[in-house]
TITI-788459 format. One record per residue (C-alpha): residue number from 1; residue in three letters; y, x, z. Coordinates in pm, 1 decimal, decimal comma. Each point is the difference from the previous one (the first is absolute). Layout:
> NUM  ALA  Y  X  Z
...
This chain:
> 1  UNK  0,0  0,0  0,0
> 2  UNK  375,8  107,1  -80,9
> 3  UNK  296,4  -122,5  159,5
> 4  UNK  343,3  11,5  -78,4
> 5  UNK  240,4  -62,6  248,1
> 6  UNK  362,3  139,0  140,6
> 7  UNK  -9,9  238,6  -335,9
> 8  UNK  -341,6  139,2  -14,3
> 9  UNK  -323,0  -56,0  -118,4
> 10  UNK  -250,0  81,1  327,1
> 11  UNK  -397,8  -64,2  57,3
> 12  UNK  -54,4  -334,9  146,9
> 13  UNK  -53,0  147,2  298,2
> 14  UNK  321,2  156,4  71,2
> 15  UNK  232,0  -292,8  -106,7
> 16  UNK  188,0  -190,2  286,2
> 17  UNK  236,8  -219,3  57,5
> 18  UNK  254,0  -55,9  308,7
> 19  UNK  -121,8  -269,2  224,7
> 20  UNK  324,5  -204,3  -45,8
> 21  UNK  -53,3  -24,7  -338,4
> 22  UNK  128,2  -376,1  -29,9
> 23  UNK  -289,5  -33,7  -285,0
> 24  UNK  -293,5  85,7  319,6
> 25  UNK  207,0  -208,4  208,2
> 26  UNK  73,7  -353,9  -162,0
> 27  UNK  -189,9  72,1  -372,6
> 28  UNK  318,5  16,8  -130,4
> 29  UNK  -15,8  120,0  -324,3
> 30  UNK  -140,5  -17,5  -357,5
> 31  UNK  -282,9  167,9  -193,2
> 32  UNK  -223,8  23,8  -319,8
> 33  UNK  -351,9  83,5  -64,8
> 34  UNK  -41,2  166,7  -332,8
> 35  UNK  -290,0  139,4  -185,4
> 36  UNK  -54,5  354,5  -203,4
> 37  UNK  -283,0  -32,2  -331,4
> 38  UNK  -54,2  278,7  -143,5
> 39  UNK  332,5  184,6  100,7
> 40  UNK  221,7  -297,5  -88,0
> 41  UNK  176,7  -241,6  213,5
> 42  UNK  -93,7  -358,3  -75,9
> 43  UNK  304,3  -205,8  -22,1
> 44  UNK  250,4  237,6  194,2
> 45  UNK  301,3  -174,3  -184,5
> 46  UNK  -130,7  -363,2  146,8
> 47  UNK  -86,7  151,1  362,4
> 48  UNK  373,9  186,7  38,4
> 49  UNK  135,7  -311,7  -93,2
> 50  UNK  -192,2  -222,7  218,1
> 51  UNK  117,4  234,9  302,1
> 52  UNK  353,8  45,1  -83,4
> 53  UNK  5,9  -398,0  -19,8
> 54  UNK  -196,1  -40,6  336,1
> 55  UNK  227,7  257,7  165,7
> 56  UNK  322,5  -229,8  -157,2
> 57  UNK  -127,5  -305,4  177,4
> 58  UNK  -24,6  199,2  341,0
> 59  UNK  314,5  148,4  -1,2
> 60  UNK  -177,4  355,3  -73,4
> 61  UNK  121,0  329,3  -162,2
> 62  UNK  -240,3  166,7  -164,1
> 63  UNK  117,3  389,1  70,8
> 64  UNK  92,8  178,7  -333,0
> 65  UNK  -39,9  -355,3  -191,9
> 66  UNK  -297,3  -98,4  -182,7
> 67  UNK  43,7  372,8  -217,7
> 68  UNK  -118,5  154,3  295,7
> 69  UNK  -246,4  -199,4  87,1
> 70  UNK  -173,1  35,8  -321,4
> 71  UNK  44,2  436,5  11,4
> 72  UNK  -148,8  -62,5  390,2
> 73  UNK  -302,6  -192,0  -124,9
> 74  UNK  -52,9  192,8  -327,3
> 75  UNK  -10,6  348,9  213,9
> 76  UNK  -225,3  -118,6  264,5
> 77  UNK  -237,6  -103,1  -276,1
> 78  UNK  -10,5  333,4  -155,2
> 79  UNK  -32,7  165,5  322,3
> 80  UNK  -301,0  -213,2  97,4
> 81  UNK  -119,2  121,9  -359,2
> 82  UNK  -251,6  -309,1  -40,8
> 83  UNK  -118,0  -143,5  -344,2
> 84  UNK  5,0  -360,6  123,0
> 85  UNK  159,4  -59,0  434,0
> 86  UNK  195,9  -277,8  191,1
> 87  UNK  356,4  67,6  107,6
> 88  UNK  151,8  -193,3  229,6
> 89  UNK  442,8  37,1  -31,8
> 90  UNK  199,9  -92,9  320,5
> 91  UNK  340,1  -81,1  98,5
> 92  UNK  53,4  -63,5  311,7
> 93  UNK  354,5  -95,4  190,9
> 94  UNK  -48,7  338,9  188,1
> 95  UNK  74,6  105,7  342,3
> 96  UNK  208,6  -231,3  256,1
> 97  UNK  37,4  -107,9  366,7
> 98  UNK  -251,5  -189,1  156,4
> 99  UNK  78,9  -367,1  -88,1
> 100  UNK  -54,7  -213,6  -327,7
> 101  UNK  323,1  15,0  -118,5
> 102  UNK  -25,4  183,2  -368,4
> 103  UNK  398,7  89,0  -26,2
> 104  UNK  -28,8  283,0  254,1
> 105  UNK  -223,3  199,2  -254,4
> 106  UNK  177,5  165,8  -221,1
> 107  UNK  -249,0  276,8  -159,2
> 108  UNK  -289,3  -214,5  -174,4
> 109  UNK  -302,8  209,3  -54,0
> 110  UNK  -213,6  38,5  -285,0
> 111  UNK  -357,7  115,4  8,1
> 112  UNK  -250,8  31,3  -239,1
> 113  UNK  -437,5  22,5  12,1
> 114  UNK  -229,2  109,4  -233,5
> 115  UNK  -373,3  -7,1  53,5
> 116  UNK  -295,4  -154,9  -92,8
> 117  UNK  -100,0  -378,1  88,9
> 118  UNK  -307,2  -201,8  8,2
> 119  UNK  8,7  -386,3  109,0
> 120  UNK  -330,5  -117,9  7,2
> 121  UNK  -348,9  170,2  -47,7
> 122  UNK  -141,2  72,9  -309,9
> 123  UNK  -293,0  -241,5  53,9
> 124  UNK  246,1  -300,5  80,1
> 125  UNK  192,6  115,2  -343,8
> 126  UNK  -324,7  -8,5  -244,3
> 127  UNK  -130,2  -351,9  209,3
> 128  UNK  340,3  -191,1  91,5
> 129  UNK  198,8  21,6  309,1
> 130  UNK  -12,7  -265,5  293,3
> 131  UNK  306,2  -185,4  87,4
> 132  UNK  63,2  -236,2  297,4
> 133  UNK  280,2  -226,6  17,9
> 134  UNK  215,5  130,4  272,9
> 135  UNK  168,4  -212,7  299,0
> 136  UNK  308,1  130,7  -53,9
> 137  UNK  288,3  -130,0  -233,9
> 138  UNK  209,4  174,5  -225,8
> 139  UNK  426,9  -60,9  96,8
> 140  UNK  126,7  -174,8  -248,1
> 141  UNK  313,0  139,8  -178,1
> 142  UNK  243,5  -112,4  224,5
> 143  UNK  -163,0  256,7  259,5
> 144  UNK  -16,3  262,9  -232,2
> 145  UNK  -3,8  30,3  -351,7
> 146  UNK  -354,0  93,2  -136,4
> 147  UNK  150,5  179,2  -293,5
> 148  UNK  131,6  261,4  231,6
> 149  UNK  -267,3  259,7  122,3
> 150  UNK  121,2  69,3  368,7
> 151  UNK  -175,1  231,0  210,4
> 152  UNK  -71,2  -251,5  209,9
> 153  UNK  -355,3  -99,1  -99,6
> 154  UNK  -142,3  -152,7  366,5
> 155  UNK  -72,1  -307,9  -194,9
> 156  UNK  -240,7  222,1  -219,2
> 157  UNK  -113,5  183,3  196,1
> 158  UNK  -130,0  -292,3  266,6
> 159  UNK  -136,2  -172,7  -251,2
> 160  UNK  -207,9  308,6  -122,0
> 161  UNK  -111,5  44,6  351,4
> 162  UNK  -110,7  -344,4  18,6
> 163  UNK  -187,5  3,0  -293,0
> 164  UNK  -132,9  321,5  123,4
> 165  UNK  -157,8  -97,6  310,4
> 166  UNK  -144,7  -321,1  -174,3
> 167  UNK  -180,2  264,8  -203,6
> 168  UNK  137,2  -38,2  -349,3
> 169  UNK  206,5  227,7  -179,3
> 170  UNK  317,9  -172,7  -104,2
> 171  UNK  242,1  -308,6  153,5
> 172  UNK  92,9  -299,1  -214,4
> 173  UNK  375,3  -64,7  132,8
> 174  UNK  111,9  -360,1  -9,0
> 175  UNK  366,9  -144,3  -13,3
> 176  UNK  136,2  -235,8  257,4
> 177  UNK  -104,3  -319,1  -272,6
> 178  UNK  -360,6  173,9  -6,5
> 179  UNK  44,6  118,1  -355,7
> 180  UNK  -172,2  330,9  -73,3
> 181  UNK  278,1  314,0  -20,1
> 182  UNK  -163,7  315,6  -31,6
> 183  UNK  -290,1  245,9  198,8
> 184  UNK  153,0  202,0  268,9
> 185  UNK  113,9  310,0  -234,8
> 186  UNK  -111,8  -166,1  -364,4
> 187  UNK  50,1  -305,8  -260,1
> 188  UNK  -214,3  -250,1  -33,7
> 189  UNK  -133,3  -111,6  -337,0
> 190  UNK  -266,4  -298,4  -79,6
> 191  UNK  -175,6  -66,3  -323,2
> 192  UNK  -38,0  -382,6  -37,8
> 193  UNK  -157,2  -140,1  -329,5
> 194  UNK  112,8  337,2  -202,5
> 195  UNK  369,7  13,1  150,7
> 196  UNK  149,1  249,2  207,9
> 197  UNK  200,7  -141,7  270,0
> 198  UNK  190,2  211,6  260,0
> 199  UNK  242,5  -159,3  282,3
> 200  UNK  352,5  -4,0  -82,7
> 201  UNK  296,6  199,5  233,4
> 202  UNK  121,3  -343,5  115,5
> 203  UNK  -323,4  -55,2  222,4
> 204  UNK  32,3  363,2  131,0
> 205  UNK  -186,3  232,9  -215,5
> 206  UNK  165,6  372,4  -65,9
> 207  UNK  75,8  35,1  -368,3
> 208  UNK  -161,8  282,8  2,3
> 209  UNK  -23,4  230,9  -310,2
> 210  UNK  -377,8  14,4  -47,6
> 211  UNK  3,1  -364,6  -4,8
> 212  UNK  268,3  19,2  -266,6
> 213  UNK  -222,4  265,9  -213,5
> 214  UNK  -257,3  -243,0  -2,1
> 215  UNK  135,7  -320,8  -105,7
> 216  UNK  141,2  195,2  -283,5
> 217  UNK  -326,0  160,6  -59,3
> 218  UNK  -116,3  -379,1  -43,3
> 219  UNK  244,6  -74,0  -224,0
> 220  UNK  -132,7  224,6  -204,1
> 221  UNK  -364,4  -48,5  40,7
> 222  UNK  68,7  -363,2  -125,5
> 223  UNK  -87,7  -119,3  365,1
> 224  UNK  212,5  -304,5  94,0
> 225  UNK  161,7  121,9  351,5
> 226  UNK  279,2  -180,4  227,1
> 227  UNK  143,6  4,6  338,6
> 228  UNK  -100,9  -343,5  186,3
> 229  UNK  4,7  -153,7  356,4
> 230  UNK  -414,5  119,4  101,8
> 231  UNK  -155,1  -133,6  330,9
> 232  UNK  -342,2  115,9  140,3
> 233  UNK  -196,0  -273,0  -229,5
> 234  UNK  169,7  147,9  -288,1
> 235  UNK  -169,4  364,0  62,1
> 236  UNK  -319,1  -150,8  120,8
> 237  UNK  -53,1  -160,9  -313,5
> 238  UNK  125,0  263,2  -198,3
> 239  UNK  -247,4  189,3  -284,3
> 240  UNK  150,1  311,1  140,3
> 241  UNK  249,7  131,5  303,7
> 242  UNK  125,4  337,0  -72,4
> 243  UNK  293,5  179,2  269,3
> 244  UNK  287,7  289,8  -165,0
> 245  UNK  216,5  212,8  145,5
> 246  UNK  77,0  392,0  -30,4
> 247  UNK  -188,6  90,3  260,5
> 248  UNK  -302,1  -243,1  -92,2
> 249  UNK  27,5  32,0  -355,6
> 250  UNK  -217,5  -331,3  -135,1
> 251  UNK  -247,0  -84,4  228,3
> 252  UNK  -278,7  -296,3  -21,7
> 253  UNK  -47,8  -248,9  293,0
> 254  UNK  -343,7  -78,9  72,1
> 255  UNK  35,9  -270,4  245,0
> 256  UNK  242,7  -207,5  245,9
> 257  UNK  -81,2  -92,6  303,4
> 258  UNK  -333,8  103,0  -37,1
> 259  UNK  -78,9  -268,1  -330,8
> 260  UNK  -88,8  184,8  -344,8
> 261  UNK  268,5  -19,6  -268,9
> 262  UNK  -135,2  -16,0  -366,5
> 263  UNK  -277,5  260,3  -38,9
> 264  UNK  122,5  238,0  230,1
> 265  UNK  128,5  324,1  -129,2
> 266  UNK  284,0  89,5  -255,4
> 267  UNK  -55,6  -299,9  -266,0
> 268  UNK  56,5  38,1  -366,3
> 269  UNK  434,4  -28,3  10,7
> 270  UNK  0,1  205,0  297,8
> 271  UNK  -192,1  286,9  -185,1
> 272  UNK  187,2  -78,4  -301,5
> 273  UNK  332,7  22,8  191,2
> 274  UNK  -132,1  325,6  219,5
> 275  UNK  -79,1  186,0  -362,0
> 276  UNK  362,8  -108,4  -101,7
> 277  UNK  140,7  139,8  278,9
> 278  UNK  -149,8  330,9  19,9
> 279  UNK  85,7  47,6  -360,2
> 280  UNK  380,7  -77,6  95,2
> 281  UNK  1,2  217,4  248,5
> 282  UNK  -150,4  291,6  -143,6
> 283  UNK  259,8  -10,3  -287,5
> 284  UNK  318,9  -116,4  112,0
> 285  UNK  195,5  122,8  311,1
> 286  UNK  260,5  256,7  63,4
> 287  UNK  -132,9  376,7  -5,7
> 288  UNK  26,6  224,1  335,4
């Protein structure tokens, strides 16, 4: 693992931050996850963009502008000197007093991660992962916009703990009307009578960029694809259930709540769309 942070590029190790760090303190802050393929950054443009817009809504200078960020990301990458790794960019509102209040920090921080990642085990990837529809509800807008990607991920990450201890390997996330939004770190996508159908942003779901590669790889595979209102039924009776996300990449769903969906396994779209994608990937991105 290499980290930049404060101006260097250190082992994993060695980096630190101060404890009053205001993004440790109150997850105040913003970040990306982004993905190297074969030495190229998949959709850097999209990913800079999506943070400098996230940091906008918060009130949050990125330090150096987005220019920066983009030399900080591209050197850690070539340090870490990986054909294909994660990276994970940071801004956070920086050090402060103790106490919420965001206007005594005036020196945001930006860090950024690269290393390798692996969600689920290989097994679950080849057979289907298990989800479990989680407890918990996903805020609704008016708590915090779902288009912004805070660092404060408790909702995730309580879902994924649930899910966890219930033995499966993924949360289904709910909104307050009970209409499915997303997994706890991926997109959902169902297959239903040879359309893909995905949640749309106004019942919660990130729009995140993977999701966005594959509904254009549809488009081009001819496979009729749109964003519509899904409830648990919906994915239950579904052909195929499929999850995306940088980190995840396309993933199949073998089950929810412990009942079969379709075959089990990646289905025919899903491999379809999975071949698509790592074709994309491999030839399109911004070199390091």
């Amino acid at each position: 693992m290499k980290v930049w942070i404060d101006g260097a590029i250190v082992e994993g190790s060695q980096a630190r931050i101060p404890v009053t760090d205001h993004g440790f303190l109150y997850g105040d802050g913003v970040f990306e996850g982004l993905r190297v393929y074969s030495r190229r950054i998949f959709r850097f443009d999209d990913h800079l963009s999506r943070l400098a817009s996230g940091a906008r809504c918060l009130g949050l200078t990125i330090p150096g502008g987005v220019e920066a960020a983009r030399r900080i990301v591209i050197d850690t990458a070539r340090a870490h000197d990986r054909n294909d790794a994660y990276l994970r960019l940071i801004v956070s509102r920086g050090e402060g007093p103790l106490g919420v209040d965001p206007t005594s920090c005036t020196n945001p921080r930006i860090v950024c991660i690269a290393d390798q990642v692996s969600l689920y085990p290989e097994e679950k990837l080849r057979n289907g992962i298990d989800l479990v529809t989680s407890s918990l509800r996903r805020p609704g807008p008016d708590v915090l916009d779902p288009r912004v990607k805070s660092l404060n991920y408790l909702n995730n990450a309580l879902a994924k703990r649930e899910a966890r201890r219930q033995g499966a390997d993924e949360a289904l996330l709910l909104n307050a009307a009970g209409h499915v939004v997303e997994a706890s770190v991926a997109n959902v996508f169902a297959v239903r009578g040879g359309r893909l159908l995905t949640p749309p942003a106004s019942d919660g779901a990130l729009e995140g960029l993977t999701r966005d590669t594959v509904l254009a790889l549809a488009r081009e595979q001819r496979i009729p694809a749109e964003e519509r209102t899904l409830g648990r039924y919906d994915l239950l009776a579904a052909e195929e259930v499929f999850l995306t996300g940088s980190g995840a990449r396309i993933v199949a769903v073998g089950s929810l709540d412990g009942l079969g969906i379709g075959k089990g396994g990646a289905g025919p779209i899903t491999r379809r769309l999975s071949q698509a994608f790592e074709q994309c990937v491999r030839s399109t991105g911004t070199p390091i």
